[in-house]
C-alpha positions in Angstrom: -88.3 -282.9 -90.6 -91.0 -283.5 -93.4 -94.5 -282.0 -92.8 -96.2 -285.4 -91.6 -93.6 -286.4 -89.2 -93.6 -282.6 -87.9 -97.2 -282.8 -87.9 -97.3 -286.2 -86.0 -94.8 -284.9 -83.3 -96.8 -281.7 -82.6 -100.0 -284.1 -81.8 -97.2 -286.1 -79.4 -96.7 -282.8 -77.6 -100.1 -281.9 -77.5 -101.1 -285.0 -76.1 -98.4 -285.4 -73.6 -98.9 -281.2 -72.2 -102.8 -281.4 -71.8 -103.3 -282.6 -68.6 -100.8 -279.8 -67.3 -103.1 -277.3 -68.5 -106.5 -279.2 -67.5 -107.5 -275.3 -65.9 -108.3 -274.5 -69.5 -109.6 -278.4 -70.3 -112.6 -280.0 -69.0 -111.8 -283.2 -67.7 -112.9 -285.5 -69.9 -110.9 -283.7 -72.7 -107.8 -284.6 -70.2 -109.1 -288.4 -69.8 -109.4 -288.7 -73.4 -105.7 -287.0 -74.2 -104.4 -289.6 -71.6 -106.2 -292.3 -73.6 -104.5 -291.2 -77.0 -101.4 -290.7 -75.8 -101.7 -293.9 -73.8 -102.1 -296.0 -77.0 -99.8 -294.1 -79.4 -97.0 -295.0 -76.8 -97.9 -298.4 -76.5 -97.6 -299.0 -80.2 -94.1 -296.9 -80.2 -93.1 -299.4 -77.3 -94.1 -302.1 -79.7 -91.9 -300.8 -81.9 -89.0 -300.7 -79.6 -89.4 -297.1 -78.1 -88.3 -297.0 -74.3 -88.4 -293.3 -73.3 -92.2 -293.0 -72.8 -91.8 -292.1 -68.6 -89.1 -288.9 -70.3 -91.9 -287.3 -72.3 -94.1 -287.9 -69.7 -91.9 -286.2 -67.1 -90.9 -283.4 -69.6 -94.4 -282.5 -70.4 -95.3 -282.6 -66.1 -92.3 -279.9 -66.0 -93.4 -277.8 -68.7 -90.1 -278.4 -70.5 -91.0 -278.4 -74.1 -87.6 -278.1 -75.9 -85.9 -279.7 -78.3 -85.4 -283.1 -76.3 -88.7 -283.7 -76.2 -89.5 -282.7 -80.0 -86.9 -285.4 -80.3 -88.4 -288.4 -78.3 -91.6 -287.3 -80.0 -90.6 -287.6 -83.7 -89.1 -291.2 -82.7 -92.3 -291.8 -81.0 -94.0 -291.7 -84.5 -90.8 -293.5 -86.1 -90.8 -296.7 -83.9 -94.8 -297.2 -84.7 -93.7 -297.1 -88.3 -94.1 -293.5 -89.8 -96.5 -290.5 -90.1 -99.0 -292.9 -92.2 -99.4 -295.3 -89.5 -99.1 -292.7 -86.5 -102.1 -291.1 -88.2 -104.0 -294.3 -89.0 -103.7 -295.1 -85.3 -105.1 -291.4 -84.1 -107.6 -292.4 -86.6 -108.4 -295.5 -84.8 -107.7 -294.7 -81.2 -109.7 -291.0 -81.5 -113.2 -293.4 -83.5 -115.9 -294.0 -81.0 -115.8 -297.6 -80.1 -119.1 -297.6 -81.4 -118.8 -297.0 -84.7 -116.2 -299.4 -85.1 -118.7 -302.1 -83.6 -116.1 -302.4 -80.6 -116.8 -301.6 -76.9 -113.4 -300.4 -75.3 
């Protein structure tokens, strides 16, 4: 796996474990992780990706192995690559504001 797509996964991860370890969050850091992750799979289902309830259900286990590494790194194929899985952090992590958008 090449740096960006391993780089990309990791965020997937991330994303998909923080709100099983909100303790150590606040809760806004939680809402806003749900957010992210909430558009990133939206534009992977776009793309054809169907195993967004998986990571979800991995991630509320704890189970962070191999399979979910996996759905992860296809999560960042089917929205069309590292470059574009970044360009839409980039988006969905910009204040509304500054973009001249209210969300």
């Amino acid at each position: 796996m090449s740096a960006p797509v391993a780089d990309a996964t990791t965020v997937v991860v991330a994303l998909a474990a923080a709100p099983h370890f909100a303790h150590a969050l606040d809760v806004h850091m939680v809402d806003r992780a749900n957010g992210i992750l909430a558009d990133l799979l939206r534009a992977a289902g776009a793309g054809g990706f169907v195993d967004a309830d998986i990571i979800l259900q991995l991630a509320a286990r704890r189970r962070f192995t191999g399979l979910i590494e996996q759905l992860a790194a296809e999560v960042v194929e089917r929205i069309g690559g590292p470059h574009k899985f970044f360009a839409l952090l980039n988006l969905s992590t910009t204040p509304s504001d500054w973009n001249g958008f209210i969300r």
